[in-house]
C-alpha positions, 0 to 999 in steps of 0.5 A: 554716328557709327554704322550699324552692325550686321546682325550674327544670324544674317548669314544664315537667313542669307543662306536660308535665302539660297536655299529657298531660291534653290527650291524655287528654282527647283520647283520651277524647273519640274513645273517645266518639265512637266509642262513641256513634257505634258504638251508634247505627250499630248501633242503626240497622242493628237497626231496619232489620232489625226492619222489614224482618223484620216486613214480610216476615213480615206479607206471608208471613202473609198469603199464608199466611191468603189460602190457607188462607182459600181452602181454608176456603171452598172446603170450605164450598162443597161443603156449600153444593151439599149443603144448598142441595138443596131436598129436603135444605131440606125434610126440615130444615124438616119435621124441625125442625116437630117440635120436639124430640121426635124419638122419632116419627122415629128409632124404631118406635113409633106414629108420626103421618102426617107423622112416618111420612113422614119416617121412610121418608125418613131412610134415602135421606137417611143415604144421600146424605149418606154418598155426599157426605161420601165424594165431597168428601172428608170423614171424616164428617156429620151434620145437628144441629137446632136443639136439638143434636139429631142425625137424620141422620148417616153414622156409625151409632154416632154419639157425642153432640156434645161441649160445645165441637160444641154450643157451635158449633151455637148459634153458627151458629144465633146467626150463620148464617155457617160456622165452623169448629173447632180441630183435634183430634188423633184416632188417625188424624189431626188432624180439623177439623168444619165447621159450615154453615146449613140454612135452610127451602126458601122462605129469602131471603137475609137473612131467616128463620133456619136450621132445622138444622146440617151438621157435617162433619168432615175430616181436615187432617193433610196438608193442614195439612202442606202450608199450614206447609211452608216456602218455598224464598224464605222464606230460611234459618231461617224457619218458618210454623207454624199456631197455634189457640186452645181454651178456655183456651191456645194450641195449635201444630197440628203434624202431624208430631209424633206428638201432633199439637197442642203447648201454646204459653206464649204469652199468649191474645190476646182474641177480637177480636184479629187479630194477635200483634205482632212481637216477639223471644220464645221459640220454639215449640219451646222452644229458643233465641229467635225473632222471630215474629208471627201474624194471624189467619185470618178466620172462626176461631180460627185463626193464622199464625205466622211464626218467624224464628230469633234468631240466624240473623236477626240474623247480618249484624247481627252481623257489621256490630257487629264490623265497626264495633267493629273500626274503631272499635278501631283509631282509638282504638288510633291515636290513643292511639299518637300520644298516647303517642309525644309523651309518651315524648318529652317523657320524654326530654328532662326526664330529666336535669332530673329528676335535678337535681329529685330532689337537690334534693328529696332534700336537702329532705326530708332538711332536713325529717326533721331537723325532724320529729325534733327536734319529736318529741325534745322532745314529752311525748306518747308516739309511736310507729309500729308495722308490720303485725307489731305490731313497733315501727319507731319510738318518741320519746324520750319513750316510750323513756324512760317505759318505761326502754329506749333508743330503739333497744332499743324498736325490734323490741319488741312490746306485750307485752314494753312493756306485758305480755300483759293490757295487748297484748291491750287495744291490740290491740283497737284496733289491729284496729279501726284496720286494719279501718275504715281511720280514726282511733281514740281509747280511754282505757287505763290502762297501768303502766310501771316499776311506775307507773300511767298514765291515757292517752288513746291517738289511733291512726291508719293510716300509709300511702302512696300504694299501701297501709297500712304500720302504725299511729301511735300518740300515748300523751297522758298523762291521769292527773291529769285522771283521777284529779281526776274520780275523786276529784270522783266520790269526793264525788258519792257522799259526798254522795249517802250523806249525802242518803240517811242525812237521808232516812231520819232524816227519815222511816222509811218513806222510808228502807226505800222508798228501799232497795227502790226503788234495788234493784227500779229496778236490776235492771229497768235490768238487764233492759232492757238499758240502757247503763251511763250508764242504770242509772247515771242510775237507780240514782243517781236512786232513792236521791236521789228521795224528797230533796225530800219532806224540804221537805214538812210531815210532817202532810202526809206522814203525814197518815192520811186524803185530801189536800186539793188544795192539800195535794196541791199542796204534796206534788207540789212535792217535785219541785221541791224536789230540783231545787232541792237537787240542781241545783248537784251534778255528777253528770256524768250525766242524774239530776236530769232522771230524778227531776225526771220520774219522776212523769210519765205516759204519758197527760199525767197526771202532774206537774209538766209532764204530758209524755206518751209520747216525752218521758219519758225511760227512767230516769224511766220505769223510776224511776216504775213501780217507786216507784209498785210500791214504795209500794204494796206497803210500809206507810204512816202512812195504810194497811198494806201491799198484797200483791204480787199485789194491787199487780200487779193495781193496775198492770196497771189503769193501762196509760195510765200507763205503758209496756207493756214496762217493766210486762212487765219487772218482772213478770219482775224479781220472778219472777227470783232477785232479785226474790224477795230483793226482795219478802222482805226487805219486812217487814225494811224 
């Protein structure tokens, strides 16, 4: 048949195609543009306003830090002009001269001289630290040596000082600056001690070491209110929040909560650590994000942080990504409209060209289907095309005929009234198989049509289109002769093998009854285990054939009652070789002479006759091995009476170099199984 021309007007839908693709690719590459070019416009307006947020909040912070560090020494000069009073110097000096029992000086016992004095002198002292504390401000005072010990205080019932008190004693005797304490919350309030130096009255500024400590502490819930209170410049959802840091966390120092102090997640920075970067995180409230940042105020452990709410920062950001969103939108809105109006009109001037395209191509297909169905008249394969249903839409002369119905009686049948229930049950395995993996398929099945048996080979596919699968070809190829020629060669496989079997046993009665015991015990592990039909097929061959090549081997020497000499032992260990050489030529269709061949290996190279090891044993052989070396155990020999089970076990279980542990645990189970048992008992009988 003549090869169907090209219609005139292909070229130009060829060229209407280029120009498509043109416009496509066109089109593609704005959307590109405009994508990359939003991004980075959008990246670009993010940076600046991280930067620009950043900086504001660092100058904000440090305005905050410079007040409150002004505030801070402002606090520590008013105990400056206390414990810079030569009279308050004296007293410390002469207080801490009597080291640390101070029992002379705070009780009515027998005092010395100079510890009498100073007890006359503690209450104006008491006193004028009480006028202090109550003139500057300050809630209370005390005045610590440098043991931690308390001797003057404005409280009579002054509590011992806490760890963390204690602990900034030392540190101002250690480095005698003044710190100052995180803030507690106390019933009335949020509390702050101060910590200051006493030195001796002749102290020259950078030599000797202070003698006591003034602590004082002032309430700073008002005060601390007043350092966070947000600014009228700082614009819309910024906050100023003071963070401290205790032992183990960090604490936002909010007055206006009724607890006073919250417990923030964020991460301790380290002591050396002045500033917590700017990041976006979440707030302290723990609602919403934030950007936020803190430093530190110097000579404490004491942050500014400034929060700037996520989303009311980032909404001129926002609205600049629409903005450019929208443009973007537009342009390749406009650019796809003038790329569609060029294709509408090539539309319309090829239509009619179409329509003289699709005649001739409908007289071509029409050519074409003729062809198709005489090839498919005269094929002896049987075809057919079933729907989604099951339901036949088509089937060849060929399966109409084989079946007795004419073509269009087959059309609108399913399997079961073709084949019967048993058989549509089977095909529609496959058939699901099909539909599920969306690819070819090829099973054997065997058939009856019209009361005659057929072996085919059944090539199972999807029929489809451009949008879905419709049903399912099928090709029936007619294998019986092959099938029934393989099964009659199996036929003298197994003569064969029978006939091996019967020689051995005529050659040697206890390889006879071992043979038996051995096909039984290697059959039911091959069960155990799991192995694939081909498997237990491959053992249960190889065991009846693998005691063949002993048949080569001189019966002195098999039956010789005493030890093998090594060329003896030689000799017996080439009965291998000697049922490769017999059983070679035979055609098993299966891996036996391979099995018997390396039943005899070991996992530790000990065996013969090529010392393989472990992963190169194949399993039947291991399977095989075990149990013959079970088998000869556990029955009689010319040279020795048989061992019991439990013995030959114990023998096994000592050789767990030679073989694999979990065919041992196999046929341990084996014997305890039913038929196992039936094994072991008919032992005497062999």
């Amino acid at each position: 048949m003549a090869e169907p021309t090209v219609p005139n007007g292909t070229r130009e839908k060829s060229r209407r195609g280029r120009m498509i693709l043109f416009g496509a690719c066109l089109l593609t590459l704005t959307v590109i543009a405009s994508v990359s070019l939003s991004v980075l416009s959008i990246r670009g307006k993010e940076a600046q306003l991280v930067s620009t947020l950043a900086k504001q909040q660092e100058l904000m912070a440090n305005s905050r830090t410079e007040v409150v560090s002004t505030w801070l020494a402002g606090l520590a000069e008013q105990g400056d002009r206390l414990i810079n009073a030569d009279m308050f110097r004296l007293f410390a000096s002469e207080v801490h001269e009597l080291g640390t029992d101070l029992t002379s000086l705070l009780s009515h016992t027998q005092q010395s001289q100079d510890a009498g004095m100073l007890a006359q002198q503690l209450p104006m002292m008491r006193s004028l630290l009480g006028e202090f504390a109550s003139y500057a401000g300050f809630s209370s005072g005390r005045i610590v040596n440098n043991h931690g010990q308390t001797y003057i205080a404005t409280d009579a019932s002054t509590a011992s000082l806490s760890p963390l008190q204690a602990e900034y004693v030392r540190s101002v005797l250690h480095r005698p600056v003044p710190h100052y304490s995180p803030a507690r919350a106390t019933p009335s309030g949020l509390l702050m001690d101060i910590f200051l130096p006493i030195y001796p009255p002749q102290f020259e500024e950078g030599k000797g070491t202070p003698v006591a400590v003034l602590m004082l502490s002032r309430m700073v819930s008002g005060k601390i209110s007043e350092l966070v209170a947000s600014s009228p410049l700082a614009g819309k959802g910024h906050r100023t929040r003071l963070v401290q840091r205790t032992a183990d966390n960090l604490e936002e120092v909010a007055p206006w909560l009724p607890e006073g102090l919250r417990k923030l997640s964020l991460p301790v920075p380290p002591a050396e650590e002045s500033v917590i970067p700017f990041a976006a995180r979440t707030a302290l409230d723990g609602e919403g994000m934030a950007y936020s940042s803190a430093f530190k105020v110097p000579g404490t452990d004491w942050w500014i942080l400034q929060e700037s709410d996520y989303a009311q920062a980032r909404a001129d950001l926002e609205e600049h990504s629409r903005t450019i969103i929208i443009i973007a939108v537009l342009v390749t809105l406009a650019l796809a409209l003038l790329i569609g109006g060029l294709w509408w009109f090539l539309i319309g001037m090829e239509n009619k060209q179409e329509a003289k395209e699709f005649k001739t191509l409908a007289n071509t297909i029409s050519e074409q289907k003729r062809l198709l169905d005489s090839i498919n008249n005269t094929i002896a394969d049987f075809i057919a095309l079933k729907g989604t249903d099951g339901v036949y839409r088509y089937v060849n002369p060929a399966f109409a005929a084989a079946v007795g119905r004419p073509v269009e009686e087959m059309v609108g049948l399913d399997d079961a009234a073709v084949f019967g229930f048993e058989t549509a049950r089977r095909l529609k395995k496959s058939d699901e198989l099909v539909n599920f993996s969306g690819q070819p398929v090829t099973v054997e099945e065997t058939i009856f049509l019209q009361s005659r048996k057929y072996h085919v080979l059944v090539s199972k596919a999807p029929f489809c289109d451009a949008e879905s699968c419709e049903g399912i070809v099928s090709v029936f190829r007619d294998v019986t002769d092959a099938v029934e020629a393989q099964e009659r060669n199996r036929r003298v496989v197994r003569q064969t093998v029978e006939a091996l079997v019967t020689t051995i046993e005529h050659s040697d009665p206890y390889l006879g009854g071992h043979t038996r015991m051995l096909c039984a015990l290697s059959a039911e592990m091959a069960k155990a285990m799991n192995l694939t039909d081909a498997e237990r097929a491959t053992v249960e061959a190889a065991a009846n054939l693998s005691q063949v090549g002993k048949m080569f081997v001189p019966q002195e020497i098999l039956n010789k009652p005493g030890v093998l000499s090594e060329e003896e032992k030689t000799q017996m260990e080439r009965h291998v070789e000697h049922a490769r050489d017999v059983l070679k030529n035979i055609d098993f269709d299966l891996p036996v002479v391979d099995a018997i061949y390396q039943m005899n290996e070991r996992l530790d190279g000990s065996g013969y006759p090529k010392g393989l090891r472990n992963g190169e044993i194949m399993i039947a052989a291991q399977v095989l091995g075990l149990a013959n070396t079970f088998c000869a155990l556990v029955r009689p020999r010319a040279y020795r009476p048989a061992k019991p089970v439990d013995v030959a076990m114990e023998i096994m279980a000592g050789l767990s170099d030679h073989y694999d542990p979990v065919v041992v645990e196999t046929l341990k189970t084996v014997l305890r199984s039913p038929a196992g048992e039936k094994i072991i008992a008919e032992i005497p009988a062999a």
